[in-house]
VOGU-33671 format. One record per residue (C-alpha): z, y, x; residue number from 1. Coordinates in steps of 0.5 Angstrom, whole numbers, plus 500, padded with zeros to 3 digits. Layout:
<atoms>
+-----+-----+-----+-------+
:  pz :  py :  px : vexpa :
+-----+-----+-----+-------+
:   Z :   Y :   X :   NUM :
...
+-----+-----+-----+-------+
</atoms>
This chain:
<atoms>
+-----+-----+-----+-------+
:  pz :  py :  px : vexpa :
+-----+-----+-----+-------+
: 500 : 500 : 500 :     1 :
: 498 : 507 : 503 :     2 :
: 504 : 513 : 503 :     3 :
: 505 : 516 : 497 :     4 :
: 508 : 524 : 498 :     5 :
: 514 : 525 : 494 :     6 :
: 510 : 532 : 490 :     7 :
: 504 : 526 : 488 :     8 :
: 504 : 527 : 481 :     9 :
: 503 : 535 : 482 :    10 :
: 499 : 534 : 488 :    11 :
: 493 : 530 : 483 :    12 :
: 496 : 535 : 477 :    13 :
: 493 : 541 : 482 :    14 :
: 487 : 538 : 484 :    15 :
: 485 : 536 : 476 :    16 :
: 486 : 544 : 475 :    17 :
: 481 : 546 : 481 :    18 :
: 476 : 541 : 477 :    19 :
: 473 : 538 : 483 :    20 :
: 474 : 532 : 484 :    21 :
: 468 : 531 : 479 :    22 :
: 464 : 537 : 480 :    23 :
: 457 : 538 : 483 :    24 :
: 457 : 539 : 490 :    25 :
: 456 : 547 : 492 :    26 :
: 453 : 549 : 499 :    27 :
: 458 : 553 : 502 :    28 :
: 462 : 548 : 503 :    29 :
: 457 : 545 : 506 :    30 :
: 456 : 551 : 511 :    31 :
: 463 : 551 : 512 :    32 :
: 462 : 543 : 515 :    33 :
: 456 : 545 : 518 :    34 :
: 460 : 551 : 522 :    35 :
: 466 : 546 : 523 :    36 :
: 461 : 541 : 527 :    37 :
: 458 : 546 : 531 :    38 :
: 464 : 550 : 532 :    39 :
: 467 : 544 : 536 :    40 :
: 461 : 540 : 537 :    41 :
: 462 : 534 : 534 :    42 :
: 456 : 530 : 529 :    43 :
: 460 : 529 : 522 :    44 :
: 465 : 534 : 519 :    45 :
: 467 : 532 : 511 :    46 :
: 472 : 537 : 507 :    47 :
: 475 : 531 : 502 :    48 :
: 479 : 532 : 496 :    49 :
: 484 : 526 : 496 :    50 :
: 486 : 522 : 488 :    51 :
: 491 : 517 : 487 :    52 :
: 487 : 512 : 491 :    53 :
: 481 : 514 : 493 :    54 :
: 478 : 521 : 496 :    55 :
: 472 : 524 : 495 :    56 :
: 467 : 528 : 499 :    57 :
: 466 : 534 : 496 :    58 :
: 462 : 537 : 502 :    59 :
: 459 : 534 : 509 :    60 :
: 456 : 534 : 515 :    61 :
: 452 : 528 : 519 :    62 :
: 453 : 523 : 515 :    63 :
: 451 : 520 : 507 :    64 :
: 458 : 517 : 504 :    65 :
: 460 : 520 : 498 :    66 :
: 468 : 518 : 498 :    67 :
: 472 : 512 : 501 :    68 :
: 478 : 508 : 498 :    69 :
: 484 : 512 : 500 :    70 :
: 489 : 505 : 503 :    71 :
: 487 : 505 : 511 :    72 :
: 483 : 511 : 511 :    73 :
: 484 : 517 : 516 :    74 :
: 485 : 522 : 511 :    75 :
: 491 : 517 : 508 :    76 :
: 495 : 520 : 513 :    77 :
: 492 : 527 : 514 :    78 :
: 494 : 529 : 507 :    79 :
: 501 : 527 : 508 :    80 :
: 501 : 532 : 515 :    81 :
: 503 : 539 : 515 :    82 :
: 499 : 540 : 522 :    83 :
: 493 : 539 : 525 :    84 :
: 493 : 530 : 524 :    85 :
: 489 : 527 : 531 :    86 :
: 487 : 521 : 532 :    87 :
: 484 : 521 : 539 :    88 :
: 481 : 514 : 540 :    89 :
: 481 : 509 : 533 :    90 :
: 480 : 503 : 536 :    91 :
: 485 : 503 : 541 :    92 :
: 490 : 506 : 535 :    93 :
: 492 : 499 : 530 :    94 :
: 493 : 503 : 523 :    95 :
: 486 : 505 : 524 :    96 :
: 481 : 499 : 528 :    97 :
: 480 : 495 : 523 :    98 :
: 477 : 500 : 519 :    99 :
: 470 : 500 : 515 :   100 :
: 469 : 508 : 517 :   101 :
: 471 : 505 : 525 :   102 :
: 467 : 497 : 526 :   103 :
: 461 : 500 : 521 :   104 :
: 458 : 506 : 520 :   105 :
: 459 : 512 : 522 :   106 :
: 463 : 507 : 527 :   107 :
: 468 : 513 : 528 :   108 :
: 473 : 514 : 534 :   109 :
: 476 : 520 : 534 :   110 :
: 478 : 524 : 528 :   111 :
: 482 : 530 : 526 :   112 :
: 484 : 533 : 520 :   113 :
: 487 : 539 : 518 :   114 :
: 490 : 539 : 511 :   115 :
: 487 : 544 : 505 :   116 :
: 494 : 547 : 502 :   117 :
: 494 : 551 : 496 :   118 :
: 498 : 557 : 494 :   119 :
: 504 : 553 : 491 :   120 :
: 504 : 549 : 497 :   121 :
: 501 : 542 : 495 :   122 :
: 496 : 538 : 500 :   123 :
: 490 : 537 : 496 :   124 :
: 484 : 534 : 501 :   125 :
: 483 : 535 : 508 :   126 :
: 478 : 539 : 513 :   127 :
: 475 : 535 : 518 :   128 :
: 471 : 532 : 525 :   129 :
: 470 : 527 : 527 :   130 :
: 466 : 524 : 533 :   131 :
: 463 : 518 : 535 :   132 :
: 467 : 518 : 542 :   133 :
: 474 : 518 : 543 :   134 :
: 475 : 526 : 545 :   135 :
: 481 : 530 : 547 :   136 :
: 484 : 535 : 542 :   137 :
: 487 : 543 : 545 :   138 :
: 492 : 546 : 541 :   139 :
: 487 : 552 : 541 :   140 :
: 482 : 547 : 537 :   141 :
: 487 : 545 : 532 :   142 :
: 489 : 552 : 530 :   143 :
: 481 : 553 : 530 :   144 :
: 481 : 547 : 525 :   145 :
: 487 : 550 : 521 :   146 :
: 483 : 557 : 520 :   147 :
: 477 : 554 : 518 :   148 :
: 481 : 550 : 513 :   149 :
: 484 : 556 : 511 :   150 :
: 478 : 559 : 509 :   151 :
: 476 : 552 : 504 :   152 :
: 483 : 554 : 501 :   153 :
: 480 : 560 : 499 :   154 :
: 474 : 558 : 497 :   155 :
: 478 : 552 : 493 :   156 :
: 481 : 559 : 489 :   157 :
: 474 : 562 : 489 :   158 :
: 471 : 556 : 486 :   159 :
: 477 : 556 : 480 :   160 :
: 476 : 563 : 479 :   161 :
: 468 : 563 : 477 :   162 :
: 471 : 556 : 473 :   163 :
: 475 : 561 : 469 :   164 :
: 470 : 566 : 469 :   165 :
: 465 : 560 : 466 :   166 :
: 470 : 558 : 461 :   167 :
: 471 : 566 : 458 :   168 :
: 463 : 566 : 457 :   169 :
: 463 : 560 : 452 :   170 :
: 468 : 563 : 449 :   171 :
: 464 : 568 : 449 :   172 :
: 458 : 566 : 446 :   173 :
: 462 : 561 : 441 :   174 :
: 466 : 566 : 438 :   175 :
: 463 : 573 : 439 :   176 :
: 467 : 578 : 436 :   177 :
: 473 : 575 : 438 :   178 :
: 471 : 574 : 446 :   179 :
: 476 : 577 : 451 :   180 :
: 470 : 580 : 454 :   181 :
: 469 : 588 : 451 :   182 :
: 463 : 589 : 447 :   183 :
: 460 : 595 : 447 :   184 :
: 453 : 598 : 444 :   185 :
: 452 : 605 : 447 :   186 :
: 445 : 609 : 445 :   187 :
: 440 : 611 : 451 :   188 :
: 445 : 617 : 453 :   189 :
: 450 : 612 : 454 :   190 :
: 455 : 615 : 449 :   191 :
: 460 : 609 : 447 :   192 :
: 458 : 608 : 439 :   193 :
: 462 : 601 : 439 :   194 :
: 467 : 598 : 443 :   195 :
: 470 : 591 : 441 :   196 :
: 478 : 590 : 441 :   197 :
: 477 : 587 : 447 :   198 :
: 478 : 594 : 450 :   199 :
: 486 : 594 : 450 :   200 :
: 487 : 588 : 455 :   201 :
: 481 : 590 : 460 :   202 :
: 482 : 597 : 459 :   203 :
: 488 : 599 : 457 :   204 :
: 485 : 603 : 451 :   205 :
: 485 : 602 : 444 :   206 :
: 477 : 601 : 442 :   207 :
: 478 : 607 : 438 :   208 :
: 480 : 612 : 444 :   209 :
: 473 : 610 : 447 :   210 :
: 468 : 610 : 442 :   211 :
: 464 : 617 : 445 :   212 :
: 466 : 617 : 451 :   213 :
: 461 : 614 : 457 :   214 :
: 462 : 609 : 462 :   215 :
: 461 : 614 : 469 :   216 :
: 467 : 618 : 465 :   217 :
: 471 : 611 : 468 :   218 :
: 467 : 608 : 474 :   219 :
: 470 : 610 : 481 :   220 :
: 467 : 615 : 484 :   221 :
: 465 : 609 : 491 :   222 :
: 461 : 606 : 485 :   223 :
: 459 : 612 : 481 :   224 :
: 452 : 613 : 484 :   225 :
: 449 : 605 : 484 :   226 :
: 452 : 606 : 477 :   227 :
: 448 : 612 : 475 :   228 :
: 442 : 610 : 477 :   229 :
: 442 : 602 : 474 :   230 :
: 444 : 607 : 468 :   231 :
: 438 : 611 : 468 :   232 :
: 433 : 605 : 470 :   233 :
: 436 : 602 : 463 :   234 :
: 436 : 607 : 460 :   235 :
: 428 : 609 : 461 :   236 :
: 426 : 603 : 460 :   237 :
: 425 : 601 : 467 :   238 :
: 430 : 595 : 466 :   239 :
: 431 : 592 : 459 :   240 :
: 436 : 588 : 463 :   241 :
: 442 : 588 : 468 :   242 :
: 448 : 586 : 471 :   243 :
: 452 : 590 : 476 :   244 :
: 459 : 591 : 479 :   245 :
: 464 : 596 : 480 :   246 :
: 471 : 598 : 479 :   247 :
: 473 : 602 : 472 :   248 :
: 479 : 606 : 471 :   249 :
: 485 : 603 : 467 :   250 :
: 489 : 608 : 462 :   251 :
: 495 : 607 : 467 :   252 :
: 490 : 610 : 473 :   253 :
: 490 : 603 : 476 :   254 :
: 483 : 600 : 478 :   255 :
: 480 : 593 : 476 :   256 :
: 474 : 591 : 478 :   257 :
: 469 : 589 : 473 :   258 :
: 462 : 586 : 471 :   259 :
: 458 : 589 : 467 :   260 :
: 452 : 585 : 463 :   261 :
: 447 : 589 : 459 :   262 :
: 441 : 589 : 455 :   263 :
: 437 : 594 : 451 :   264 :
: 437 : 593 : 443 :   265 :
: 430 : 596 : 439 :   266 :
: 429 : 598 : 433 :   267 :
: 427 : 593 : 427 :   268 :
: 421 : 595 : 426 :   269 :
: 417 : 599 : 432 :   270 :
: 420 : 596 : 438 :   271 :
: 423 : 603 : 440 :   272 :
: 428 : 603 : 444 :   273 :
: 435 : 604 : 441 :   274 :
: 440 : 604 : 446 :   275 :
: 444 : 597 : 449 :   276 :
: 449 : 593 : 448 :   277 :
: 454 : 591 : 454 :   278 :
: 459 : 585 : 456 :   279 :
: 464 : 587 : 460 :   280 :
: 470 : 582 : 464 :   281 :
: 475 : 582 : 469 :   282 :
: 473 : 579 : 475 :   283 :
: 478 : 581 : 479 :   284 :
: 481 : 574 : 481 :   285 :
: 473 : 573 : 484 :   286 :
: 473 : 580 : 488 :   287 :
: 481 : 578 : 490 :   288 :
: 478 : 571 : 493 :   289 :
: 471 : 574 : 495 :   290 :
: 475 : 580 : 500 :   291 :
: 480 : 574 : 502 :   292 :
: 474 : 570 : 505 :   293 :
: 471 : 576 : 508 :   294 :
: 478 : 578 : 511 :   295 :
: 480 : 571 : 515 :   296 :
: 473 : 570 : 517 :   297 :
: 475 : 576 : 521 :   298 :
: 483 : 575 : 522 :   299 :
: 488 : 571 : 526 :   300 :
: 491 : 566 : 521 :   301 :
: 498 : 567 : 524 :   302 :
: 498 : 575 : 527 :   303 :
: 493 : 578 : 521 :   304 :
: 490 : 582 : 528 :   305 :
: 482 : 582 : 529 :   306 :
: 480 : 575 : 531 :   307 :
: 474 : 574 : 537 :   308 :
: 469 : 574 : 532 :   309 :
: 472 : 581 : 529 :   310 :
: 473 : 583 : 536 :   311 :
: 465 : 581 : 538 :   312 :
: 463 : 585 : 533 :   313 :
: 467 : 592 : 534 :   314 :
: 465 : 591 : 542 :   315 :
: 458 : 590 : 540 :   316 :
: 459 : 597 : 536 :   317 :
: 462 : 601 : 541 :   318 :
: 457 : 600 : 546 :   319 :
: 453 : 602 : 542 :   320 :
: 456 : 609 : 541 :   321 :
: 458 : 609 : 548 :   322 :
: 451 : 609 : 550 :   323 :
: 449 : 614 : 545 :   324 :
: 454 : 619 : 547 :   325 :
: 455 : 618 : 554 :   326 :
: 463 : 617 : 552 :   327 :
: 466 : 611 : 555 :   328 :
: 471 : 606 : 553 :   329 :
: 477 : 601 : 556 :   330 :
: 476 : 594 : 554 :   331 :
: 484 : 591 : 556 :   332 :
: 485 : 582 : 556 :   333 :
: 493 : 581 : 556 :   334 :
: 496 : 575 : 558 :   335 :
: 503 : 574 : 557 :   336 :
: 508 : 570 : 562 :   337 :
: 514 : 566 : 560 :   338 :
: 511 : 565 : 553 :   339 :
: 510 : 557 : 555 :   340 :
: 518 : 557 : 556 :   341 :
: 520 : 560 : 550 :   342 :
: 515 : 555 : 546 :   343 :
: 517 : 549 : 550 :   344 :
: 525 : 551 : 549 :   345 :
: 525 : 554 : 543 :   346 :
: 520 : 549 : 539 :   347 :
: 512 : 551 : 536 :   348 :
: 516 : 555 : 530 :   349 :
: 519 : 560 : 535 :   350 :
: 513 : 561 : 539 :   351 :
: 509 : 563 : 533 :   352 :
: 515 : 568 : 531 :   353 :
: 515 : 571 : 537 :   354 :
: 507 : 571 : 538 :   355 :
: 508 : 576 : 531 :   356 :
: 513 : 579 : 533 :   357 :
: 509 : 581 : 540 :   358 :
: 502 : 583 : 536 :   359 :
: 507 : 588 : 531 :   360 :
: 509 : 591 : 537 :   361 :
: 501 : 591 : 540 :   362 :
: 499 : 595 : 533 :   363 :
: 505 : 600 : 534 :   364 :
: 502 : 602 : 540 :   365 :
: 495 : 603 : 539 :   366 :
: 491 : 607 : 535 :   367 :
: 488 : 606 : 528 :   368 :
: 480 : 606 : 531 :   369 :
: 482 : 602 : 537 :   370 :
: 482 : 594 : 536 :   371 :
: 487 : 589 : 538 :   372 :
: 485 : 582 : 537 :   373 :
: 489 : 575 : 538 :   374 :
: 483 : 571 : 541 :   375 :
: 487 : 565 : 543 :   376 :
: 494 : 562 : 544 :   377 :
: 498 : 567 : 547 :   378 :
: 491 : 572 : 550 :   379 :
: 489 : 578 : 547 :   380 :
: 485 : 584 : 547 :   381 :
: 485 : 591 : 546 :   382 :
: 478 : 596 : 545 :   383 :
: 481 : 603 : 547 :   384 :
: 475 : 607 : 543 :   385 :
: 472 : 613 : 548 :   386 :
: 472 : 618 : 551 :   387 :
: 477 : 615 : 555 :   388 :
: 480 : 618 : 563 :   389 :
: 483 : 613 : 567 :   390 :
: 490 : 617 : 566 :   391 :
: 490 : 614 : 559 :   392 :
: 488 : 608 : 561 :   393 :
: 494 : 608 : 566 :   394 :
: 499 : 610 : 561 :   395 :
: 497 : 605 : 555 :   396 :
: 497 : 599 : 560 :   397 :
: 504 : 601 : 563 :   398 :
: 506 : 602 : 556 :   399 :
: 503 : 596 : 553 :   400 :
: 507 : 592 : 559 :   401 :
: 514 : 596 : 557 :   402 :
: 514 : 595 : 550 :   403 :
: 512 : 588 : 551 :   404 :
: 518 : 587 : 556 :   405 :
: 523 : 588 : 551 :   406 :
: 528 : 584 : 548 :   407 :
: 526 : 580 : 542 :   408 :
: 530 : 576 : 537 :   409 :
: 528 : 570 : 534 :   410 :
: 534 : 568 : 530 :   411 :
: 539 : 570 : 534 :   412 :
: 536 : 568 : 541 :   413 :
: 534 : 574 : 544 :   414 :
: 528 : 573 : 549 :   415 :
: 524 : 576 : 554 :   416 :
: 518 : 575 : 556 :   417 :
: 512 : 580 : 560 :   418 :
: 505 : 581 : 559 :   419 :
: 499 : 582 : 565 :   420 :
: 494 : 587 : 564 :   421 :
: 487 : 586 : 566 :   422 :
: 482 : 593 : 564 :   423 :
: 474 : 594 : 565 :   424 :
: 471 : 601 : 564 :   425 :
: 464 : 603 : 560 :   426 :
: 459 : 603 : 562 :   427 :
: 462 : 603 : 569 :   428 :
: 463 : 596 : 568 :   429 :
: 458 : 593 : 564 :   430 :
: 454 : 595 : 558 :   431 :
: 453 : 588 : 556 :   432 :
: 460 : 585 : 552 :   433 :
: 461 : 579 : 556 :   434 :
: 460 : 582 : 562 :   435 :
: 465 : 588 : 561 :   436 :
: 470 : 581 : 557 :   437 :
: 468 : 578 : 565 :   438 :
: 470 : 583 : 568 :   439 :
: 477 : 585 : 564 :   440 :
: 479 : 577 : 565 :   441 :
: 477 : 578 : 573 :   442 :
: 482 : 585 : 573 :   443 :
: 488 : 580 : 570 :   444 :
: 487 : 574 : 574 :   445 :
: 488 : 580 : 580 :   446 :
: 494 : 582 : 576 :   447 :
: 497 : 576 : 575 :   448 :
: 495 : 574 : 582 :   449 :
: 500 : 580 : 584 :   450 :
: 506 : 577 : 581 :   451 :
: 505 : 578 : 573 :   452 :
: 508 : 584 : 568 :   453 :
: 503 : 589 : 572 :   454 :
: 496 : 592 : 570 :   455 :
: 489 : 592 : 574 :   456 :
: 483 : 595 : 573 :   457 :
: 476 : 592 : 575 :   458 :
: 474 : 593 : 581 :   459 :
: 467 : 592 : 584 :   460 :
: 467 : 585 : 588 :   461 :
: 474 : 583 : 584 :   462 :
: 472 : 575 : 583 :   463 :
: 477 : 569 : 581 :   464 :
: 480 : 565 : 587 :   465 :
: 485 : 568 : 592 :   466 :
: 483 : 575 : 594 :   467 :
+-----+-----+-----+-------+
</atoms>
């Protein structure tokens, strides 16, 4: 018999509520196995929801299975994880050599799964890679694994949200006037002439009190343009149909986002046209979801920073201002030093509070146009956007290093650890991203080199190795 988590019951409740587990396969998931395998190099990835006694591959990446009993499976003992589960060589480990996915095809030998945690905390399925040779697993790669599984997990709730949306649209049509949708007919200058009871919960406001009124009297002035002209198209006959997306103005002064579906209406006899009716609805969840997705695939899962590809992106842009306006600007790669004997005392727990703890103080001391980024374990990256002078730069290492070097409490224990400071200029120091990140990580080997918690700036003819 294969282990039962002791919240199975709510676990297979949660995934009956996500109204997958007989659902059509969608491609993003299926991108997001193709971006898994790349990512780590490794010809299969699969993202599987876990049931009571088999699981269902719902997204997969180098191979044609569409689910496997759940007894002997790698994923029976993933979904019981809370951390990334590695199995580095199949057959040489007992619980998985006789499997059917081990002897037979894709004949496995290494496996790692991370699992897919909901809101409420419940494991419903597993995000994994696996190769068809035993492999070494870094912890820096288990924490990759773990950010990718983060973004299923958001693309589950953004799945659940259209669900939801899906559900409001046959209501809609089965019960019209009753819908939750708010139903307007509005004539070709757009004034509301009807708005349905549905006003009150999306809006706010009683029909009545919008009846008159007009739908830019209510949009975001952000969105208020796009808006205007998808109205005038309609409105002059350009478009006898459209939909279009924007925030609307609550009677309390909050904001929602809503999507608006229109079509024109004419006249019974003539064919003029007479005005359109639109079906408002509340796609807020979707929205939340959506800016959810775009933040992770950006941000450090543990330190909320820029993650690397965030930080390639804003390099990539101040070197193009750089370029423009002949400023210049500091690219800084800190190391901290002493973290590995805080984590190896004081356990994973209280090196993931410290590491947050640091990257607090890192924002404190940086302005809102420069970046900070997380890059891996315990290395960051600072972008001093230009124009910059070599006392600034100066100061900010210096700063960087007192700030990081004071005291930290974790729970009572207090600890100290330093940081060393590498930093390349722009231009002087490159005008190509991996050149100028070269550099920057040539400039801190030099400072560890002198005996850590100091700074160096990139000279020329700096290369790794003793100087």
């Amino acid at each position: 018999m294969y282990p039962k988590a002791s919240n199975e019951a709510d676990r297979l409740r949660a995934l009956q509520e996500l109204d997958l587990l007989e659902a059509e396969p969608e491609p993003h998931f299926d991108a997001l196995c193709r971006t898994a395998a790349a990512l780590f190099d490794m010809p299969i990835s699969y993202v599987s929801l876990v049931a009571q006694d088999h699981q269902r591959f719902v997204a997969k990446c180098g191979f044609d299975l569409d689910g496997t009993a759940r007894e002997g499976a790698f994923c029976n003992y993933a979904i019981l994880s809370d951390a990334v589960f590695v199995v580095e060589d199949a057959r040489t480990d007992p619980r998985f050599r006789d499997s059917p996915l081990v002897v037979g095809p894709p004949h496995v030998r290494f496996y790692a799964g991370a699992p897919l945690v909901t809101q409420v905390g419940l494991r419903v399925g597993i995000l994994c890679v696996l190769d068809r040779v035993p492999r070494r697993f870094t912890p820096e790669d288990c924490a990759r694994l773990q950010d990718l599984a983060s973004v299923v997990c958001a693309q589950l709730s953004l799945h659940r949200a259209k669900a939801e949306l899906r559900e409001r649209e046959a209501h809609y049509r089965l019960l019209a006037e009753n819908s939750s949708d708010m139903v307007i007919w509005a004539t070709l200058d757009t004034v509301r002439r009807y708005v349905s009871p549905a006003s009150r919960s999306l809006l706010g406001y009683e029909a009545e009190e919008l009846i008159g009124t007009k739908p830019l009297d209510q949009v975001h002035p952000a969105d208020a343009e796009a808006y205007g002209r998808l109205l005038d198209d309609l409105c002059h006959g350009r478009v006898t149909r459209a939909v279009a997306t924007q925030r609307y103005r609550r009677k309390d002064g909050s904001w929602i986002w809503v999507e608006v579906n229109f079509n024109l209406t004419y006249e019974a006899e003539g064919g003029r046209a007479t005005g359109y009716v639109a079906a408002a609805r509340d796609i807020s969840a979707r929205k939340e979801a959506e800016f959810q997705i775009a933040h992770m695939a950006r941000h450090d899962a543990l330190t909320d920073l820029a993650n690397r590809t965030l930080f390639h992106e804003r390099l990539v842009q101040e070197l193009a201002v750089s370029q423009r306006r002949g400023a210049s600007f500091a690219v800084l790669c800190l190391d901290l030093d002493r973290f590995k004997v805080v984590n190896d005392t004081l356990g994973h727990q209280a090196g993931d509070a410290l590491l947050r703890k640091v990257a607090d103080r890192l924002r404190t001391l940086v302005r809102a146009e420069d970046t900070v980024a997380r890059i891996g374990g315990d290395e960051f990256v600072i972008i001093q956007t230009g124009p910059v002078v070599g006392s600034s730069i100066r100061t900010l290492a210096q700063r960087l290093i007192e700030v990081v070097s004071q005291p930290i409490d974790l729970d009572g224990t207090s600890v100290t650890v330093g940081v060393s400071v590498g930093v390349a200029v722009a231009p002087q120091d490159g005008t190509d991203p991996d050149l100028l990140c070269r550099h920057a990580d040539l400039a801190l080997f030099r400072a560890k080199d002198a005996g850590r918690n100091t700074f160096r700036l990139y000279e020329a003819g700096m290369r790794f190795g003793p100087a």
